[in-house]
N, C-alpha and C positions, 0 to 999 in steps of 0.2 A: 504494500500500500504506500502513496506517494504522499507524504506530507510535507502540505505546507502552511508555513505558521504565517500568522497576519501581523503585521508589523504596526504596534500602538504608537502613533503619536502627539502626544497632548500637549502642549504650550503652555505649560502654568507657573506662575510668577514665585518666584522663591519666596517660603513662607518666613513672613515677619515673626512669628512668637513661635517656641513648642515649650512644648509642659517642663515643666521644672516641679520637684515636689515638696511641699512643705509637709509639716507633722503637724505643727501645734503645739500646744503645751496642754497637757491631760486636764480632760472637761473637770474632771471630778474632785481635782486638788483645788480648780480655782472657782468651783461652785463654792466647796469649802468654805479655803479663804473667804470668798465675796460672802458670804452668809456670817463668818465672825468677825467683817468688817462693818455690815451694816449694824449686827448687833452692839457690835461697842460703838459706834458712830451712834443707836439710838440711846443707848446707854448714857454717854458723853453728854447727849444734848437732855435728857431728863436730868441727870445731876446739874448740870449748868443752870437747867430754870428754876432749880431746889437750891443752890446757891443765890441766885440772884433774887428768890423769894427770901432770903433767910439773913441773917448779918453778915456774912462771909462778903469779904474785899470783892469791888465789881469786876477787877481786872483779875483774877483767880476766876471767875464765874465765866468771862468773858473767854479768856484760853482755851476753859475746857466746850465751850457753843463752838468756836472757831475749829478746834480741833475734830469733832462730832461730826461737823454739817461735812468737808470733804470725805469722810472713811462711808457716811450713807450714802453721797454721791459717788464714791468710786464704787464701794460694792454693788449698788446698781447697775451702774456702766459696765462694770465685770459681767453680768449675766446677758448682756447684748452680745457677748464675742461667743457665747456657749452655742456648738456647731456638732449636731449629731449628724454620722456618716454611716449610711446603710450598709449594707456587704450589697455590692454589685452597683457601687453608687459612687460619686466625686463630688467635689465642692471644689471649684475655680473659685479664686480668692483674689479681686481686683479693688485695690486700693487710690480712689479720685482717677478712676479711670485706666491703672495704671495695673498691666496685671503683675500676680506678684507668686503667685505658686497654684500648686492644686493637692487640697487634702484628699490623698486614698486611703490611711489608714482610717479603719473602721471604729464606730463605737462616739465617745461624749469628746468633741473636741473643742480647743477655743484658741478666736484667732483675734487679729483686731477688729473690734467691735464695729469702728468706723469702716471697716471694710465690707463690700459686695460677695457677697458664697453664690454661685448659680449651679444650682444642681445640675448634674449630667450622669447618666443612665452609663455604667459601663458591661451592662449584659448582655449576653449575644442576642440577635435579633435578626430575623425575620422580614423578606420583603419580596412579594411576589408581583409581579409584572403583569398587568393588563394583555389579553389576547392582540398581539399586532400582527396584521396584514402586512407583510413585502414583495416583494421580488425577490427569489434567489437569485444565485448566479447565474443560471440559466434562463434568468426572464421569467420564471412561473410562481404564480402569485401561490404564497404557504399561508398557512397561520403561525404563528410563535407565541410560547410566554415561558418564559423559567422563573425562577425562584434563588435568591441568594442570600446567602448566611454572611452576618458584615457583624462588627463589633468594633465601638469607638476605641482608637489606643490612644490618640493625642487629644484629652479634654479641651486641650489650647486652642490647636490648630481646629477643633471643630466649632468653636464658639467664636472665634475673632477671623480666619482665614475665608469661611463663607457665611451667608446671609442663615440660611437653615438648615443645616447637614442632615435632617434626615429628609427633606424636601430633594434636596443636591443626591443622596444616593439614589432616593427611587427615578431622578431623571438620567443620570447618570446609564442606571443601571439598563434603564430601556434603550437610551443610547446605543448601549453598547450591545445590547441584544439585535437590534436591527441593524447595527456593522457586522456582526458575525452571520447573521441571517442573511446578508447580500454578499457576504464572501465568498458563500460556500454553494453548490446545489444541494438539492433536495437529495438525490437518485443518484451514486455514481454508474448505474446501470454498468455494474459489472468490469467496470474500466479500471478500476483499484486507486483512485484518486478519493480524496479525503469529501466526506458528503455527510450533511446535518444526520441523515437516516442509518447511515452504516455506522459511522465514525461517533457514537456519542460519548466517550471518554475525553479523544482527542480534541471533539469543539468542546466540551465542558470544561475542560482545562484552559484552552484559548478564550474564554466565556471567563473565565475566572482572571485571569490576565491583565484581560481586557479593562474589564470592570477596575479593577485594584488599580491600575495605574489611570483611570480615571476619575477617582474617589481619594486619590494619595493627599490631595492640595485640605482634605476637609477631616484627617485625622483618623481615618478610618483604616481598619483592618480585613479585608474578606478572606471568610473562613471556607466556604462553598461555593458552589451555584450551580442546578441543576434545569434542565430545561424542561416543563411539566408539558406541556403543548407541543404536539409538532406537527399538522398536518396540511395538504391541499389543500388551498380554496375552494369553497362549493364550489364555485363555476367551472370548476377544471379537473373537482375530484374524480368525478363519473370518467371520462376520459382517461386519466391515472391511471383509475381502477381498473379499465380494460387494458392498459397497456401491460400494466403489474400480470393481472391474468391469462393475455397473449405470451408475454414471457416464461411463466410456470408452465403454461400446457408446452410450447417448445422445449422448455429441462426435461421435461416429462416425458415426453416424445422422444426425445434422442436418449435420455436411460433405456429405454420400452426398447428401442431398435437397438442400442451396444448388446440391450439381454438378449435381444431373441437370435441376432446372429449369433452369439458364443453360444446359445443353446443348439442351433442348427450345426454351428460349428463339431458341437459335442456329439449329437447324434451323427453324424456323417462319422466321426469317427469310428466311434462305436459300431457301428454297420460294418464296415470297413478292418475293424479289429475281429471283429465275432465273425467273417464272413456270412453274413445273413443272408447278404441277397448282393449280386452284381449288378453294379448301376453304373452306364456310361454315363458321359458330361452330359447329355441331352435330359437322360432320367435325375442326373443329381439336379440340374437345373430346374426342373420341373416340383422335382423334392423340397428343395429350397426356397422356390416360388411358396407352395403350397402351406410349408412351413412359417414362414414370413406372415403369412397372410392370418393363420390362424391365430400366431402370438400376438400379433401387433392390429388386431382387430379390436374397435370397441366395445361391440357384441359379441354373441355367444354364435358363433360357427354352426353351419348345417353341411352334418359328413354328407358327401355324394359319390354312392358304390357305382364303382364305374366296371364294365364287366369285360368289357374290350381291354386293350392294350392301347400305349402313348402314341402305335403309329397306323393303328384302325380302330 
């Protein structure tokens, strides 16, 4: 079989950002903290107004309000950066615009408060293609749809490199389904050249290819792709259909005739070994006819006793 591979060329502009990762600092140490900071911050500020109810020096009173009000406000502010991260999930972390890492570890985490987390899916997924109409290479109108397995690996490059990366693969992905679909025909009828029908390992892999390096600019990884759909156009199936079955009754036909000669073959031997009977070329000729006719018949034969001989 004669392959040939299709050669991907996509133009796409060197990406500005890829992921870098941050950790955080553990959600649960500074839930903590923020929780016995507001406590003494509320703490601070009831003894302050028990002070300044009371004879105790205004500036003693005062230190301990001043000191109270900031430990309530940071403990506060501490529970804005508390960032839980799912298993199979990320948090891109972009600080005044600016990105700045992306949490994968999983579980309670916490970053800067003032900063942006936008979740991103990093589970495999699923995206199947709409039935499309082409032309193969041969001109003849097919249907097509396949199916492919993709999974974000740059949170970065998906969120800032294109406008909607899961909008970008499923067009992508059709894209590249109907490049592959006009590369190839349908039918190598037999000729040993690479064809959507015979060959489905080898376009599934070119199908896979394809796709990946049209999907690279938007962070993505593909895992599979499988072509679910593969047939003639109504308009052309019916025609197909008898060519396909023109075909099979001719294989069938020439197995039918290799059998019955080597069977004729066999008996003539036989005859010829066993001295049966003495047959000139005229009689084997006749033998042979006779034979031929009854193996390679669609029907069921009608013996006819003949009582004469081949030459009255």
């Amino acid at each position: 079989m004669t392959v040939q591979s299709v050669e991907v060329q996509v133009d796409l502009p060197e990406p500005k950002v890829r992921e870098r990762a941050v950790s955080g600092a553990p959600g649960l140490l500074v839930c903590f903290l923020a929780v016995v900071a507001i406590l003494v911050g509320v703490g601070l500020i009831v003894l302050g107004s028990l002070l300044l109810a009371g004879s105790s020096p205004v500036a003693v009173a005062t230190v301990v309000l001043v000191l109270g009000h900031p430990l309530v406000v940071a403990g506060a502010a501490a529970f804005g950066g508390l960032t839980a991260v799912a298993p199979g999930q990320a948090r891109v972390v972009a600080l005044f615009g600016r990105y700045t890492g992306t949490v994968r570890t999983t579980g309670l985490r916490w970053v800067n408060p003032l900063a942006s987390r936008r979740p991103v899916s990093t589970r495999i997924r699923n995206h199947e293609t709409a039935v499309a109409k082409v032309n193969d290479a041969d001109g003849n109108p097919i249907e097509i749809a396949a199916v492919v397995v993709w999974q974000v690996e740059d949170t970065a490059r998906a969120l800032y490199e294109v406008d909607d990366f899961t909008e970008f693969v499923a067009i992508q992905t059709e894209t590249a389904v109907r490049h592959v679909a006009t590369s190839y025909p349908y039918d190598s009828h037999g000729s040993g050249q690479l064809s959507l029908q015979d060959s489905v390992d080898a376009i599934t892999e070119q199908l896979s290819a394809e796709i990946a390096a049209r999907v690279v600019a938007a962070g993505v990884r593909i895992i599979e792709s499988r072509i679910t759909r593969l047939a003639y156009a109504p308009e052309i199936a019916q025609a197909m259909l008898r060519r396909q079955q023109a075909g099979a009754v001719v294989a069938a036909r020439q197995r039918i005739v290799e059998g019955a000669v080597g069977m004729v073959e066999l008996a003539l031997a036989k005859l010829d070994e066993k001295n049966v009977v003495e047959l000139d070329e005229e009689r084997k000729a006749a033998m042979v006819s006779n034979l031929l006719v009854v193996l390679c018949s669609d029907h069921a034969t009608q013996p006819v006793v003949n009582t004469g001989s081949l030459y009255h």
